[in-house]
Every structure is written in C-alpha cells, then in structure tokens.
N, C-alpha and C positions, 0 to 999 in steps of 0.2 A: 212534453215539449214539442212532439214534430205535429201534434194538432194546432202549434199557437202558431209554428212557423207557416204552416199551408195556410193561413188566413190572411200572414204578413202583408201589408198593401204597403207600396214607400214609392214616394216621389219618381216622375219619370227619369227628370234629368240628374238624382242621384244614385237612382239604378244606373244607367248608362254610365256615369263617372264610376262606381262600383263595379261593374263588369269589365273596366279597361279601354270599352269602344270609345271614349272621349279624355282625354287627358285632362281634361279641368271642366268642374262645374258651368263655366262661363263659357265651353267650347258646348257643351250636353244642350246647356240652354240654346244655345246659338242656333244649334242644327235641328234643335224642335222649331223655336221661334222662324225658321227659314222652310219651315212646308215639309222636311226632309223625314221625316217621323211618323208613324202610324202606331196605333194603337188597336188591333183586334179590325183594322181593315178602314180604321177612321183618323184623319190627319189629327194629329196632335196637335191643340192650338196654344197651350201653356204648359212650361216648364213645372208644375206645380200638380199636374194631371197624374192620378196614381195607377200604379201598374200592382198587379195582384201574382201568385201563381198561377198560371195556366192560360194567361194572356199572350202574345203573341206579337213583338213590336218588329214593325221594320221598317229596315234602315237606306236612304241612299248614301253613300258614304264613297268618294274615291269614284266615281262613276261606276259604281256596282252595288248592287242590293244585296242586303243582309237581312234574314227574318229570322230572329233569334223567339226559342219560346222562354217564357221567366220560368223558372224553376223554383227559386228562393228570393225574395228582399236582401239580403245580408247584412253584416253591419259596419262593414268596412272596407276600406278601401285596399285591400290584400295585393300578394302577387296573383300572376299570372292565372298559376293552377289554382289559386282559391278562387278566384273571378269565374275562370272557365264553369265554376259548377252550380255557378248561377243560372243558367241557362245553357238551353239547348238550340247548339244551330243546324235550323230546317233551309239554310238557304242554299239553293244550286250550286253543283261545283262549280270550280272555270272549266272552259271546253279545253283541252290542253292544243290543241288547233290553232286554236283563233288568237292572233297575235296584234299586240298594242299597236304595232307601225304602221306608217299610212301607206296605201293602194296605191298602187304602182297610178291610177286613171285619176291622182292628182297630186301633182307633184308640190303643189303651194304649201299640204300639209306637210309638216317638220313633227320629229319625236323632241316631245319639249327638254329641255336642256342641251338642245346638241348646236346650239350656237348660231354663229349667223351662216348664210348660207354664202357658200365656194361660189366662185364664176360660173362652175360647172350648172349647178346646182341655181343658179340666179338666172342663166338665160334658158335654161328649163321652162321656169316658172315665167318666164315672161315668153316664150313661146305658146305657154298654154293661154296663156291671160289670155291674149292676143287672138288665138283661135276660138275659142270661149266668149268675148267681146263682140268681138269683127265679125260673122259666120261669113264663109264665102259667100258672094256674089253670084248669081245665078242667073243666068240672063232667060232662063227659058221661065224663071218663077213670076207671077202673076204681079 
C-alpha cells in the first residue's frame, strides 16, 4: 500500500482544502485562480493542476509565504492533526521582532480594525500630509 500512496497525484485545489490551508474548495480555487500559488517554483494557472508527493507548493496567504512540501494526497477532509501529515512545512519562521504596527515616520498607517482616528491622531496625519505635499520653500533652491 505505501508504494500506491507515494505515486498518489490529486488535484491542487483539493489538496489545499484537504490540508486545512483553505476552508472551502471555492476559497482553494480562488487563491490558485489569483496568482497566489506555485507549484515546484511555477505559478499555478488552474485549480485542476495535480500535485504529486515530493512537490513543493507555495503559498501567499495573510501577507505571508507558506512553502509547504506534499507528503501524501489523502482522502479526506480530517482534523487538524490528520491534515498536518500531509505535508511538510519548509516555510520561514516569523522574526519574533518585527511587529505588524505602523512606523512611527507615517502616521496615515492605522492597525486595521482599531477604528477611526481621535483628533489626536487626525491632525497628526494632516500635519504629515501637509509636510509630505507642500516641501518648504527655499529661496536659495534654483
């Protein structure tokens, strides 16, 4: 049996819904058909495109890359831990550093959900605008 499974070859976008990284077939398709997909280093142009063992797909996902290797096809849509043993992920940790918030040198960016912006927080942003817009005046410049 594990010679028939190393040859297993099955669809990209129901391996992806089989591993867990896509919650629905229609979400798998979605992120192939949007460029977001590779296959062995080559963009995946159809949801229909088969993945084998020992292939190598990656992912942009969440503004982050995922390069998982196939391990197995499987045959089901499992929890978690059965999914995980699908594949192996080769993808970079996170730096534990480097943080989602925006840089203090532009205050325009907002962490998304934190709502609209305080007075404080508004003529900030139109201080910068405004400096960033306008450059002073220079009377010595050509």
């Amino acid at each position: 049996m594990s010679e028939r499974r190393e040859g297993r070859s099955q669809r990209l976008d129901k391996w992806l819904w089989f591993t867990r990284v896509a919650k629905t077939r229609s979400l798998a398709a979605r992120l192939i058909g949007t460029g977001k997909a590779r296959v062995n280093r080559v963009r995946a142009s159809r949801p229909s495109q088969t993945v084998r063992p020992g292939d190598v797909v990656t992912l942009m996902i969440h503004g982050r890359v995922r390069i998982l290797k196939v391990v197995d096809g499987g045959t089901r849509r499992g929890p978690a831990a059965e999914a995980a043993t699908l594949y192996e992920d080769l993808s970079p940790a996170r730096q534990p550093g480097k943080s989602e918030a925006p840089s203090a040198a532009d205050p325009a960016a907002r962490v998304k959900g934190s709502g609209r912006p305080t007075k404080r927080d508004r003529r900030r942003i139109d201080a910068w605008v405004s400096n960033h817009a306008h450059p002073a005046h220079d009377p010595d410049a050509p």
